[in-house]
N, CA, C and O atoms as a DFTB+ gen file, in Angstrom:
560 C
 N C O
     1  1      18.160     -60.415      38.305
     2  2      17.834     -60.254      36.909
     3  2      16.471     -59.585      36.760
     4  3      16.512     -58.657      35.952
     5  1      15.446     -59.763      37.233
     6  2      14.117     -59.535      37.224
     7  2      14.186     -57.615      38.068
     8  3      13.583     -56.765      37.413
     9  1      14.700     -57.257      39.039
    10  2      14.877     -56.049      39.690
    11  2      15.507     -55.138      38.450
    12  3      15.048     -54.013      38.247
    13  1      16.440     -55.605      37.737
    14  2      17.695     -55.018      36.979
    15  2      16.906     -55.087      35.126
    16  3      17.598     -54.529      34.275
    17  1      15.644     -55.697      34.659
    18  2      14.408     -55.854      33.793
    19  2      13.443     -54.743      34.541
    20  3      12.958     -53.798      33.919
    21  1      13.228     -54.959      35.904
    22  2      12.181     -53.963      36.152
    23  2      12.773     -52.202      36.314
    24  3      12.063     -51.213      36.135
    25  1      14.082     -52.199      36.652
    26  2      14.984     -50.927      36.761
    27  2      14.763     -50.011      35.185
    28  3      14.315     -48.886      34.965
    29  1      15.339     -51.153      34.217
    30  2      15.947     -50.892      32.636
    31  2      14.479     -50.076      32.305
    32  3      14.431     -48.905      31.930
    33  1      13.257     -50.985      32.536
    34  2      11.637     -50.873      31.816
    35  2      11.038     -49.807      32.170
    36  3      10.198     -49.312      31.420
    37  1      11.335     -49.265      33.329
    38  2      10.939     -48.432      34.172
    39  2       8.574     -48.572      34.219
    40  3       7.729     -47.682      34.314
    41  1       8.488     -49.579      34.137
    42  2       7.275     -49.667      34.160
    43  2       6.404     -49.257      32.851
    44  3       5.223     -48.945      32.705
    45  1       7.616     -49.409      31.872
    46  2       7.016     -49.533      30.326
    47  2       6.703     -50.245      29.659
    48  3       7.195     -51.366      29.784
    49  1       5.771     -50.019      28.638
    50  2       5.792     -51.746      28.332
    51  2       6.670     -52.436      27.021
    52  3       6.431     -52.133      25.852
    53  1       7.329     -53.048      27.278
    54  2       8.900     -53.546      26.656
    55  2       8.085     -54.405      25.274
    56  3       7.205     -55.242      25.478
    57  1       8.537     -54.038      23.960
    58  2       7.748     -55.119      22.808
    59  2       8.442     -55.903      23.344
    60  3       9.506     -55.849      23.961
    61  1       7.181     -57.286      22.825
    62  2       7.481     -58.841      22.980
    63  2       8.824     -59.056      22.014
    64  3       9.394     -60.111      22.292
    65  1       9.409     -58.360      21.031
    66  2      10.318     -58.653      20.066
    67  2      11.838     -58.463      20.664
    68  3      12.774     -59.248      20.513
    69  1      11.841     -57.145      21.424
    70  2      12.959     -57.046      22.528
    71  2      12.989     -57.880      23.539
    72  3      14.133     -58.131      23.919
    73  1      11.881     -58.561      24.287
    74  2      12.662     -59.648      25.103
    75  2      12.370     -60.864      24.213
    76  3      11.980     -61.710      25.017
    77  1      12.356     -61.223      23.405
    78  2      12.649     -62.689      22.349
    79  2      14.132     -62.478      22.074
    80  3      14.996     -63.348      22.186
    81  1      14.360     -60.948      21.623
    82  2      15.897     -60.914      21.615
    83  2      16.989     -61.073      22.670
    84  3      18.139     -61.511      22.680
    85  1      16.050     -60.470      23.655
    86  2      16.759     -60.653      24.872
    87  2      16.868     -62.265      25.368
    88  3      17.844     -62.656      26.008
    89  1      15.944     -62.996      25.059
    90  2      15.929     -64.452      25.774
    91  2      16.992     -64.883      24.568
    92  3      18.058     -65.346      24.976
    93  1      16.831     -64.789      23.225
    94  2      17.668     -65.290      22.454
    95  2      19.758     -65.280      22.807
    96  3      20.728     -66.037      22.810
    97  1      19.412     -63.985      23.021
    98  2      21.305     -63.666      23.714
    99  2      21.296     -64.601      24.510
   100  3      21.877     -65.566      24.014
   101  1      20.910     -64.804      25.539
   102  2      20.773     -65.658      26.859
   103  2      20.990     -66.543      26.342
   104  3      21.992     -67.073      26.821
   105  1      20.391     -67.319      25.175
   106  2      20.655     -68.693      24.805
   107  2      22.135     -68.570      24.759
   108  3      22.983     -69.017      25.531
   109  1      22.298     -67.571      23.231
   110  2      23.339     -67.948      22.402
   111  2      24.373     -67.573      23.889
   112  3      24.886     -68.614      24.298
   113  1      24.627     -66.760      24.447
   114  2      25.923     -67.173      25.990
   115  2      26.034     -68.230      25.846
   116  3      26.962     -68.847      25.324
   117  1      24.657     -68.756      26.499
   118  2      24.902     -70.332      27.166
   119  2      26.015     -70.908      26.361
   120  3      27.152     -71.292      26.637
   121  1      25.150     -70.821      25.035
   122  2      25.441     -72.507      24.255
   123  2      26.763     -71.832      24.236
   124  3      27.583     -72.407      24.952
   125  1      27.191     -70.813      23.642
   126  2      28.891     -70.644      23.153
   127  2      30.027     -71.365      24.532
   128  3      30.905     -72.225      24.463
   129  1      29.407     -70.401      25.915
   130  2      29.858     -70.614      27.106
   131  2      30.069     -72.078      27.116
   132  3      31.277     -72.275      26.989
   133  1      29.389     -73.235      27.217
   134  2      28.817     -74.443      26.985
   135  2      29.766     -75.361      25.940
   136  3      30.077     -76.536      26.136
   137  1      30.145     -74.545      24.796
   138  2      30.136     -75.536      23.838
   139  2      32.083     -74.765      23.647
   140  3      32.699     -75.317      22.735
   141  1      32.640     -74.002      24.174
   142  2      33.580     -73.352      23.753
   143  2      34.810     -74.799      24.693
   144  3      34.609     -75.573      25.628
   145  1      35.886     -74.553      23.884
   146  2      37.267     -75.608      24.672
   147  2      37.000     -75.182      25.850
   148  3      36.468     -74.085      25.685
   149  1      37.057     -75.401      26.881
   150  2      37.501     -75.762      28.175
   151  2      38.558     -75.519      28.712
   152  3      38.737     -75.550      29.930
   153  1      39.443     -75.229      27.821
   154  2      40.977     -75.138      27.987
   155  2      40.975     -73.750      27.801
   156  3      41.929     -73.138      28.281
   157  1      40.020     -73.056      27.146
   158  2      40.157     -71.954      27.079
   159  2      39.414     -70.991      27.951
   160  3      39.114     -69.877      27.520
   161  1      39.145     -71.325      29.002
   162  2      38.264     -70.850      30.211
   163  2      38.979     -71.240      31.460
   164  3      39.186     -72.370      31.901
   165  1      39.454     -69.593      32.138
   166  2      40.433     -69.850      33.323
   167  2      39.814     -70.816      34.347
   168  3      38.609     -70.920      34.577
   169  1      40.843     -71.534      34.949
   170  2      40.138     -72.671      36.100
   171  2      39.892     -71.732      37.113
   172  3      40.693     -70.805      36.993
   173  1      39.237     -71.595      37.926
   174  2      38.976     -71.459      39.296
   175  2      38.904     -72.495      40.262
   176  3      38.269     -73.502      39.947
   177  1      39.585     -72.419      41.692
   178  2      39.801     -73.079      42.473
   179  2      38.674     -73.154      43.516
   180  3      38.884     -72.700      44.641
   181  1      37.303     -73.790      43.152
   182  2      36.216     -73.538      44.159
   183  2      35.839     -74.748      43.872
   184  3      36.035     -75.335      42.808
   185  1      35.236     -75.184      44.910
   186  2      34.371     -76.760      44.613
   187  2      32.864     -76.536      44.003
   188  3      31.929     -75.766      44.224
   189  1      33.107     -77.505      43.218
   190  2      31.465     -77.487      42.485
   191  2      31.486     -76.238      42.077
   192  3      30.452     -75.737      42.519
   193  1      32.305     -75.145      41.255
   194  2      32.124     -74.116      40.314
   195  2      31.290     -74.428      39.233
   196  3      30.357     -73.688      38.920
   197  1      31.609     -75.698      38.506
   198  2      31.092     -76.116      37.218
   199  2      28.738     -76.314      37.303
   200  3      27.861     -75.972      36.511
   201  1      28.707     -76.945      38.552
   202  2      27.412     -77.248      38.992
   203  2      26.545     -76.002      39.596
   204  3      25.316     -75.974      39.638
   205  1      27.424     -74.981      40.053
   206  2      26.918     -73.731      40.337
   207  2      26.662     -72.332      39.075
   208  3      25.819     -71.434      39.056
   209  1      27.788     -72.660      38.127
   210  2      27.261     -71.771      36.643
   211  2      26.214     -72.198      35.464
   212  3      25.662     -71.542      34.581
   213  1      26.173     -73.696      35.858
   214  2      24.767     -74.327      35.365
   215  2      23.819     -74.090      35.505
   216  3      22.907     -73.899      34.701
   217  1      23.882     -74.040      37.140
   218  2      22.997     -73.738      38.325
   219  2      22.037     -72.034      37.399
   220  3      20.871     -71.969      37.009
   221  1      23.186     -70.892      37.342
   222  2      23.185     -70.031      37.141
   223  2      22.444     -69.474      35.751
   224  3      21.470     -68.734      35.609
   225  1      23.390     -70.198      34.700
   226  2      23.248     -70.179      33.758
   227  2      21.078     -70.788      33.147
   228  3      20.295     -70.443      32.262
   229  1      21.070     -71.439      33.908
   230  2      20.019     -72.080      33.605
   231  2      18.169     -71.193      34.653
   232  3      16.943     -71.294      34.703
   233  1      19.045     -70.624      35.083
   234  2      18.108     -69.964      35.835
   235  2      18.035     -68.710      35.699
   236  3      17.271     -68.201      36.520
   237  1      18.622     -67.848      34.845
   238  2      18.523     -66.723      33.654
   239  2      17.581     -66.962      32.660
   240  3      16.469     -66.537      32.345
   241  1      18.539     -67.936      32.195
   242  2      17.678     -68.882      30.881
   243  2      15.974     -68.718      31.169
   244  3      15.193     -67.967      30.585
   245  1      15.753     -69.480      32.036
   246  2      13.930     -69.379      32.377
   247  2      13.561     -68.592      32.768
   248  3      12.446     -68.382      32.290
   249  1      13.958     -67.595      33.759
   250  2      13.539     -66.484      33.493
   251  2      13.544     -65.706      32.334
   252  3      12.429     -65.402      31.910
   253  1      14.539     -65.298      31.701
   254  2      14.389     -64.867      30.325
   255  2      13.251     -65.112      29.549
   256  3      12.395     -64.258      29.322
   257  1      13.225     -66.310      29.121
   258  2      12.238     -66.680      28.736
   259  2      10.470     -66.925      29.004
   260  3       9.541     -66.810      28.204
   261  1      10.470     -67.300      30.454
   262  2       9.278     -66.715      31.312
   263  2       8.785     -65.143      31.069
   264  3       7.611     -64.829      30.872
   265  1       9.824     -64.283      31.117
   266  2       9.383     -63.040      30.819
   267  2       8.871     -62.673      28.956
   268  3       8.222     -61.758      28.450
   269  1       9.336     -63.509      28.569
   270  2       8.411     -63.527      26.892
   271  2       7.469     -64.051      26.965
   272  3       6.524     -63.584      26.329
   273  1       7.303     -65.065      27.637
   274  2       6.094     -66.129      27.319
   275  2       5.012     -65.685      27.895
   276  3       3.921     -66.135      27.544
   277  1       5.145     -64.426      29.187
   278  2       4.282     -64.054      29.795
   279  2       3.611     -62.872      28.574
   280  3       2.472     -62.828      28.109
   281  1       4.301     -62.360      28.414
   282  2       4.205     -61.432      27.110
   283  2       3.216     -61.963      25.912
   284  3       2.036     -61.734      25.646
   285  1       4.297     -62.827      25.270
   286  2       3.580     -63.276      23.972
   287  2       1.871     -64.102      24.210
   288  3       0.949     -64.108      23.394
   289  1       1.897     -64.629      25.365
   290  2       0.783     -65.247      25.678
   291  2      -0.468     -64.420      26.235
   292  3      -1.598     -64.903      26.165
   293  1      -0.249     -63.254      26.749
   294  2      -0.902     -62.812      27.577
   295  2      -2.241     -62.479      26.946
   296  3      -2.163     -62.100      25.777
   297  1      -3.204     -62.529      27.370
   298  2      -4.456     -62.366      26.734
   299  2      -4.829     -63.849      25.740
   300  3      -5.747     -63.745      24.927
   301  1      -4.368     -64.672      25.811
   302  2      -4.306     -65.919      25.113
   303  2      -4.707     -67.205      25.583
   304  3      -5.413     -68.153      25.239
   305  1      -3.645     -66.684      26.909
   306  2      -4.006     -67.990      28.365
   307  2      -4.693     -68.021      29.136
   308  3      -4.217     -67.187      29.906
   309  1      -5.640     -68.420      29.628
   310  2      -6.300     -67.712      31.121
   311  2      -5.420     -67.797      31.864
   312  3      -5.580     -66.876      32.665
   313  1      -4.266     -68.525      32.197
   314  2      -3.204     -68.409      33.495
   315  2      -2.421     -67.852      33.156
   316  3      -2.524     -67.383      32.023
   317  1      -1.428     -67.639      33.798
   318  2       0.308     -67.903      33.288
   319  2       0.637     -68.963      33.202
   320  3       1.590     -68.953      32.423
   321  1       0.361     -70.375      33.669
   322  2       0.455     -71.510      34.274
   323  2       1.816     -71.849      33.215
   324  3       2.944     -72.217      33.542
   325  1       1.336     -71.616      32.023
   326  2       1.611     -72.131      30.623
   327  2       3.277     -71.237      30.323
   328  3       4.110     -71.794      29.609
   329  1       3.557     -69.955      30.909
   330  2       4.600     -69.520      30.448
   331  2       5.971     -69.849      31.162
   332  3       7.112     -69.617      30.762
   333  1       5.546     -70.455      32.331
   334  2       6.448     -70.641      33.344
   335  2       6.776     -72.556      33.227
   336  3       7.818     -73.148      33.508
   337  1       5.242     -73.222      32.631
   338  2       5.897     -74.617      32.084
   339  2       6.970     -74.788      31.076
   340  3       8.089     -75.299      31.057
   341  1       5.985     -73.993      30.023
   342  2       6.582     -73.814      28.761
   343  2       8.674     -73.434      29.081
   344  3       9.660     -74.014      28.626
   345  1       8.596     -72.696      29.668
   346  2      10.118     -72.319      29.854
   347  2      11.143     -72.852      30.805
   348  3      12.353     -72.672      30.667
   349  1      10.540     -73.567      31.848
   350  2      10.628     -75.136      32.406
   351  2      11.226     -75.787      31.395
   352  3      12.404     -75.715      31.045
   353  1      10.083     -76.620      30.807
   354  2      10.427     -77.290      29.516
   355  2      11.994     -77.097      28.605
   356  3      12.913     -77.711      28.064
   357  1      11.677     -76.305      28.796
   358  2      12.343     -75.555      27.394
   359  2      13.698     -75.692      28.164
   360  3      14.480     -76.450      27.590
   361  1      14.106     -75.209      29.180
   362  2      15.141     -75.064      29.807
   363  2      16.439     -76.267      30.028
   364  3      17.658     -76.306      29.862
   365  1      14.878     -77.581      30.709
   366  2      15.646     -78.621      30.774
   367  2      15.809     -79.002      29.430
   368  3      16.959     -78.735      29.082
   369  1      15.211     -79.464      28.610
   370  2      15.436     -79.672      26.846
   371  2      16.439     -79.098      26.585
   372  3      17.340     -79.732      26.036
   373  1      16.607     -77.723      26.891
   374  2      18.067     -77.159      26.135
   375  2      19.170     -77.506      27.099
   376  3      20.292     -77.265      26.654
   377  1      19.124     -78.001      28.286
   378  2      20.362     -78.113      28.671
   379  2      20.379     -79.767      28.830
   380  3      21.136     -80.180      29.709
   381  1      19.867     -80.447      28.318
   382  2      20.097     -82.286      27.782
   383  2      20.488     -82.169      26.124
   384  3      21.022     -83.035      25.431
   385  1      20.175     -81.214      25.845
   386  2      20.816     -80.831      24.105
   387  2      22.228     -80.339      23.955
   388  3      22.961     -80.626      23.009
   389  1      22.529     -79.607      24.926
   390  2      23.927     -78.624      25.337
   391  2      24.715     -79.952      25.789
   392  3      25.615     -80.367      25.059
   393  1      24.410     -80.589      26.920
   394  2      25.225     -81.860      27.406
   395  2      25.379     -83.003      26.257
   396  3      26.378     -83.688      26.037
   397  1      24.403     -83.023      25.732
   398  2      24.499     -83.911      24.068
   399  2      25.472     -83.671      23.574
   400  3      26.377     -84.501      23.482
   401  1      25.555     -82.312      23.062
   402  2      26.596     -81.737      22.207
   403  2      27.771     -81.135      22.711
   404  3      28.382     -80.398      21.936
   405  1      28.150     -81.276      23.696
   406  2      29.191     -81.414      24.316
   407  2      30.064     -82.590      24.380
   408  3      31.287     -82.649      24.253
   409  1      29.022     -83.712      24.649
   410  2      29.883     -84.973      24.276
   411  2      29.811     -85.430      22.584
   412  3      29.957     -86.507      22.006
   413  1      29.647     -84.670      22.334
   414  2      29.850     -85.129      20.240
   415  2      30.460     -84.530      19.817
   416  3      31.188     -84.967      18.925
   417  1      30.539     -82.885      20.290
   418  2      31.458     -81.985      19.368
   419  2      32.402     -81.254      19.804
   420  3      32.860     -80.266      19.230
   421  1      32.811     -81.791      21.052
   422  2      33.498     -81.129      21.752
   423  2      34.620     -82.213      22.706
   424  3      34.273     -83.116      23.468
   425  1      35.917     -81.810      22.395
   426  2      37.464     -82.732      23.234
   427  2      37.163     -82.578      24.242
   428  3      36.888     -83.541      24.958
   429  1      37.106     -81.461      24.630
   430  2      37.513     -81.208      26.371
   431  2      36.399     -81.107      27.358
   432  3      36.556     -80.747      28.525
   433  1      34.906     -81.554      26.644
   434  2      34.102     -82.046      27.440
   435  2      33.248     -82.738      27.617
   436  3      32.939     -83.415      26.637
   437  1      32.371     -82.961      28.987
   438  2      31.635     -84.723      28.182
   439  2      30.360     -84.337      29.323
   440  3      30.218     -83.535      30.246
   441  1      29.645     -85.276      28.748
   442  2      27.864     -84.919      29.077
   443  2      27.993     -85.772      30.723
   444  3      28.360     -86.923      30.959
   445  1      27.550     -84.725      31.631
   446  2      27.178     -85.295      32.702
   447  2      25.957     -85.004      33.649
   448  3      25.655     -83.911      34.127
   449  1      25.394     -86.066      33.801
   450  2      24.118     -86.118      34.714
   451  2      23.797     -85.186      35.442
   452  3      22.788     -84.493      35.304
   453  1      25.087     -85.030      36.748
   454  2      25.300     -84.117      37.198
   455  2      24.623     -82.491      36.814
   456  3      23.684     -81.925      37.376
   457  1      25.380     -82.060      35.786
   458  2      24.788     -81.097      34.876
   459  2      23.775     -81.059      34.557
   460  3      23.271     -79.995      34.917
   461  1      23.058     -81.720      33.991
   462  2      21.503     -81.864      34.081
   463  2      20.894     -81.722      34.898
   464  3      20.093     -80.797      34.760
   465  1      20.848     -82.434      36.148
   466  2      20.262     -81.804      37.697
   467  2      20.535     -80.334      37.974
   468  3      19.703     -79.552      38.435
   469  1      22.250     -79.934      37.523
   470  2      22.139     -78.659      38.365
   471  2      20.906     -77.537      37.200
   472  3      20.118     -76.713      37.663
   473  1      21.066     -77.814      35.853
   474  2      20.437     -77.471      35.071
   475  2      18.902     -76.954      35.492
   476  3      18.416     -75.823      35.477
   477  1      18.285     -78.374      35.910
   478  2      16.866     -78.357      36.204
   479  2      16.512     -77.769      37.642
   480  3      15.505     -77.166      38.013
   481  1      17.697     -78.151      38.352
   482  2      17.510     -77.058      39.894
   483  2      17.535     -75.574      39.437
   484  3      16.647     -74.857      39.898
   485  1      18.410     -75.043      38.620
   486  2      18.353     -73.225      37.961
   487  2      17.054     -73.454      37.432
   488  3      16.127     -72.918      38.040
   489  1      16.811     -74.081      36.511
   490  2      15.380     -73.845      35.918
   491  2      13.818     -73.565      37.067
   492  3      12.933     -72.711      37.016
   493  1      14.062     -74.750      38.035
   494  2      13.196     -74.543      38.803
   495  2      12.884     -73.482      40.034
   496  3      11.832     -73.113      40.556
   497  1      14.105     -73.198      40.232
   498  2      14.461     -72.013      41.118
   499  2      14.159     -71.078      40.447
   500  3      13.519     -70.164      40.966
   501  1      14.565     -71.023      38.961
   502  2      13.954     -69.215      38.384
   503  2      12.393     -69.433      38.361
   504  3      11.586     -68.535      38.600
   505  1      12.015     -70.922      37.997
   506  2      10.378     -70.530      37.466
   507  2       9.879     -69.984      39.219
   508  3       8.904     -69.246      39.365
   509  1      10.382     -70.284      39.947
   510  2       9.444     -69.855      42.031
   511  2       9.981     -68.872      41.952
   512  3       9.140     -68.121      42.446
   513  1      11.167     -67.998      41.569
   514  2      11.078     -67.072      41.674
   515  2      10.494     -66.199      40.619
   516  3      10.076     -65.172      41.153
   517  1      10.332     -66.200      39.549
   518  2       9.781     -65.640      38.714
   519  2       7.955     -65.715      39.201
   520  3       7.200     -64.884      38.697
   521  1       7.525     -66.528      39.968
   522  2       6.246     -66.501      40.753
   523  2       6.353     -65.488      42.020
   524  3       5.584     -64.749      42.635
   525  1       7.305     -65.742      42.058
   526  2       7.654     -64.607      43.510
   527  2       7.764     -63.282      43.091
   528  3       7.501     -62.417      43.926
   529  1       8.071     -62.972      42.056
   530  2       8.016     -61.759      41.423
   531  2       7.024     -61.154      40.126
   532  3       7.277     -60.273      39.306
   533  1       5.694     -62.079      40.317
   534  2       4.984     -61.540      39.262
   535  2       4.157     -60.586      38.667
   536  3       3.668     -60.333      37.566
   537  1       4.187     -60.095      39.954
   538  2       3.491     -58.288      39.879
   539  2       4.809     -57.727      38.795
   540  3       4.787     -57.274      37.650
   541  1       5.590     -57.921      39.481
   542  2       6.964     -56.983      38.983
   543  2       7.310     -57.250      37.523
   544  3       7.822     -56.418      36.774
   545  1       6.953     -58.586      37.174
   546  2       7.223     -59.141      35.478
   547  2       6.382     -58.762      34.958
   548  3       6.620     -58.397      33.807
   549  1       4.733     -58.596      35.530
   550  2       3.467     -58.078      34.469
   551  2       3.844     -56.736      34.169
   552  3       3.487     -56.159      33.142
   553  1       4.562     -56.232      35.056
   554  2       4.809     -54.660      34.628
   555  2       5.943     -54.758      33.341
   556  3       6.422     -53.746      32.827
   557  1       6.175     -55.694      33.053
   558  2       7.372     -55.035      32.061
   559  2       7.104     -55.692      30.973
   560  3       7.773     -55.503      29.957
């Protein structure tokens, strides 16, 4: 994601308003992905599929958002420290809100723990890599 941001940017500098939009899509996937029947999403025959698109899903998510926060903050923070918590945060919060509302508004699925861990493992994996790549994010 971050190679395929630095490809698109070409070392331009992207308004903070295009990636808010961009982190915003990212949400709205999730939640639809997230919140849509179940029944209506082909099964695949792999173990732990469900804990690995969480996985996935959630580690877009913070990056996405890492790459705004670095933005909107910059000249604001003395670190980054703050854009990569902040979207941490944010990440696990939205995916204990998604598992919420899955078990309230939704038949065919129900809030599991599980999910939450794989949640916060994507989250934490994008924020080290999004450190691993921060030359490459200041550029864009």
């Amino acid at each position: 994601m971050v190679y395929c941001l630095m490809k698109l940017t070409n070392n331009l500098s992207v308004p903070k308003q295009l990636l808010l939009l961009w982190a915003l899509i990212c949400s709205g996937v999730i939640t639809y992905f997230c919140l849509t029947d179940s029944s209506n999403i082909p099964t695949v025959s792999f173990p732990s599929i469900d804990k690995i698109v969480h996985f996935c899903f959630h580690f877009g998510f913070t990056i996405s958002w890492i790459v705004f926060f670095k933005k909107e903050l910059k000249g604001k923070a003395p670190d980054d420290y703050k854009a990569y918590l902040i979207s941490f945060i944010f990440s696990v919060f939205f995916g204990i809100t998604i598992e919420i509302l899955q078990s309230v508004f939704t038949i065919s699925r129900a809030a599991e723990v599980t999910d939450i861990l794989a949640n916060a493992l994507g989250a934490l994996v994008g924020v080290f890599t999004a450190i691993a790549f921060k030359k490459q994010i200041d550029k864009i």
